[in-house]
C-alpha positions as CSV (number, residue, x, y, z in Angstrom):
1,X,-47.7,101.3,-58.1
2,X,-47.4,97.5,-56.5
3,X,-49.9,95.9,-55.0
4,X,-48.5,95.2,-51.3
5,X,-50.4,91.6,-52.0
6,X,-47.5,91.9,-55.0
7,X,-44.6,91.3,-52.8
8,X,-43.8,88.0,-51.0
9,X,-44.2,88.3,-47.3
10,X,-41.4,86.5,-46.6
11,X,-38.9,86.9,-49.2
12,X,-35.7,85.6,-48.0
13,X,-33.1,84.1,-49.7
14,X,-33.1,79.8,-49.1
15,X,-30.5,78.9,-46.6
16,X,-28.6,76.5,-48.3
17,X,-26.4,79.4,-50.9
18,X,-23.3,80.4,-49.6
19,X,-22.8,83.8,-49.9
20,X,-21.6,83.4,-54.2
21,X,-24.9,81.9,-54.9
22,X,-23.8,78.4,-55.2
23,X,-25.7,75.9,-53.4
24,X,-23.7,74.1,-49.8
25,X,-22.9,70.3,-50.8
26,X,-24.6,67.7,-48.3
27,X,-23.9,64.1,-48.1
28,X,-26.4,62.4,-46.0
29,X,-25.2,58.9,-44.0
30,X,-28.1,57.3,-43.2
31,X,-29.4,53.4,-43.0
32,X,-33.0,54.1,-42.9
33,X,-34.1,55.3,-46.3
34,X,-37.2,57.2,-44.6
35,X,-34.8,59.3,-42.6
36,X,-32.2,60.1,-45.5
37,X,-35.3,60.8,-47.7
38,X,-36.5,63.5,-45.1
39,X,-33.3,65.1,-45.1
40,X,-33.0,65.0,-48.7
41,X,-36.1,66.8,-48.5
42,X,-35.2,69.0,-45.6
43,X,-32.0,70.3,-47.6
44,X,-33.4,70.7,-51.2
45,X,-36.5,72.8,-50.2
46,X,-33.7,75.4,-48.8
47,X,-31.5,75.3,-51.9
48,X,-29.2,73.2,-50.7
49,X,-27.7,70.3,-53.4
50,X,-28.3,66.5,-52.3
51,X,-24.7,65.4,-53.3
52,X,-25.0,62.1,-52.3
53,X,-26.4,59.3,-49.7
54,X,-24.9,56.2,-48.0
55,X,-26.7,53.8,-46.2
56,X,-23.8,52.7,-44.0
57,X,-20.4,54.4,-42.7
58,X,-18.2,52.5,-44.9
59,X,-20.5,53.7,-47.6
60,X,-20.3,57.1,-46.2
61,X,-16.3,57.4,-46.1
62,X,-16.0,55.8,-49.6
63,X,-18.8,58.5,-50.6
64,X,-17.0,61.6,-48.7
65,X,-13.6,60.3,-50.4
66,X,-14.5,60.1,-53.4
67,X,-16.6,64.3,-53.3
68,X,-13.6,65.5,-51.4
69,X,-12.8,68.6,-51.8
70,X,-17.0,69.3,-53.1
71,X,-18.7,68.6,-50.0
72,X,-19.3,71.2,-47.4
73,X,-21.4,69.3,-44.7
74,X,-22.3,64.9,-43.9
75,X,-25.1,64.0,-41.8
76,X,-24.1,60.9,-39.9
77,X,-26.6,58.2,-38.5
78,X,-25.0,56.8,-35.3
79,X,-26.1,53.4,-35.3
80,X,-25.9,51.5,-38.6
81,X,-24.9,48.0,-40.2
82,X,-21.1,47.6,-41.2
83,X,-19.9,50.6,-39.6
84,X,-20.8,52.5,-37.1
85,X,-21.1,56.6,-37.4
86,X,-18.5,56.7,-34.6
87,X,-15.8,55.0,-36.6
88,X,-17.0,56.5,-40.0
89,X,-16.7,60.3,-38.0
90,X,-13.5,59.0,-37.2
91,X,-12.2,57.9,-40.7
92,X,-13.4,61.2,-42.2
93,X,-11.6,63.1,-40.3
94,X,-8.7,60.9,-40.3
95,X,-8.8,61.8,-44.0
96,X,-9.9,65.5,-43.9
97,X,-9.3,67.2,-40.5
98,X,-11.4,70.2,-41.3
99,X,-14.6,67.9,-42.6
100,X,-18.0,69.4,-41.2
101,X,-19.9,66.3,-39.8
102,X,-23.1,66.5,-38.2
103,X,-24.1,63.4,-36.3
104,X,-27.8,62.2,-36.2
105,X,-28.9,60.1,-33.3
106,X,-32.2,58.5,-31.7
107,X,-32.8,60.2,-27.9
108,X,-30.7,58.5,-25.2
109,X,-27.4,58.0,-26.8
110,X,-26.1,60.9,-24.9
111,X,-22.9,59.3,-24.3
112,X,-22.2,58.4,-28.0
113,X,-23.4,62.0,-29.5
114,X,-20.5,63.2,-26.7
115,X,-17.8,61.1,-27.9
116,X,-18.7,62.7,-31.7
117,X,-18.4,65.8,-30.6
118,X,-14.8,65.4,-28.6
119,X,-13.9,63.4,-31.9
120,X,-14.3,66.5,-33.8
121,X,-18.5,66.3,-35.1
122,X,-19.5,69.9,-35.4
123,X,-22.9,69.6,-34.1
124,X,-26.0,66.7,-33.8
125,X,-29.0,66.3,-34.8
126,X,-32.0,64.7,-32.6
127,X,-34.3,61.9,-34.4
128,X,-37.4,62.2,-35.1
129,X,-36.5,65.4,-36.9
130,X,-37.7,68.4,-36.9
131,X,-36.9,71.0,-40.1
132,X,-36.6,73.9,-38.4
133,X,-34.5,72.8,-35.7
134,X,-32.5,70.7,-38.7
135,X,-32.0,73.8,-40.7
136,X,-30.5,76.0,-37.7
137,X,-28.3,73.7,-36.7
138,X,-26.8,73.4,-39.8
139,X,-26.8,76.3,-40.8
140,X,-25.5,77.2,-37.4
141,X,-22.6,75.4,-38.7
142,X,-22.1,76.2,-41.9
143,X,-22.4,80.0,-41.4
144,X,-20.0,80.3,-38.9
């Protein structure tokens, strides 16, 4: 007989599997490394594979063209050096109509997160992050 202190209370399979096992492919866009480093975290503690990072949008797009077709989901800072999230959202898509951006953005750029999402982002994210809400959205996303 097993011990009910055996079994895991909350046995669950991690998030970030599709439904074949194999892990969802994130590339975070991000100019502070204390952000993209707590999503990096964020994602690999579900499963989920840290397929790359860029710490600008040009950086970002060069990143996403070069994974295309093995990414599933970007995160996108909003405000960053070189280029803008806006404009690298834009030039994603541009490339790959059906890529599954994210954006990520302090409070009070209301506007800006609004544009995204007319542009064709899938979702946002509010700064200072919190995991759970992180992981819902995107998975929110990804699941649909």
């Amino acid at each position: 007989m097993i011990a009910k202190s055996d079994v895991p209370v909350n046995e669950r399979d991690p998030e970030g599997l599709k439904d074949n096992g194999t892990a969802y492919r994130v590339l975070v866009v991000d100019d502070s490394m204390f952000i993209a480093k707590q999503l990096g975290q964020i994602f690999t503690s579900e499963g989920f594979e840290l397929a790359g990072t860029a710490a600008d949008g040009a950086q970002g797009v060069e990143r996403y063209k070069e994974m295309y077709p093995n990414i599933d989901l970007v995160t996108m800072d909003i405000t960053m050096p070189v280029m803008d999230g806006v404009t690298a959202l834009e030039k994603i898509l541009e490339f790959d109509k059906d890529a599954v951006v994210i954006m990520v953005s302090a409070l009070g750029k209301e506007d800006v997160v609004k544009k995204s999402l007319l542009m064709g982002a899938k979702s946002y994210i509010v700064k200072p992050l919190d995991r759970k809400k992180v992981l819902e959205r995107v998975v929110s996303i990804l699941k649909r």
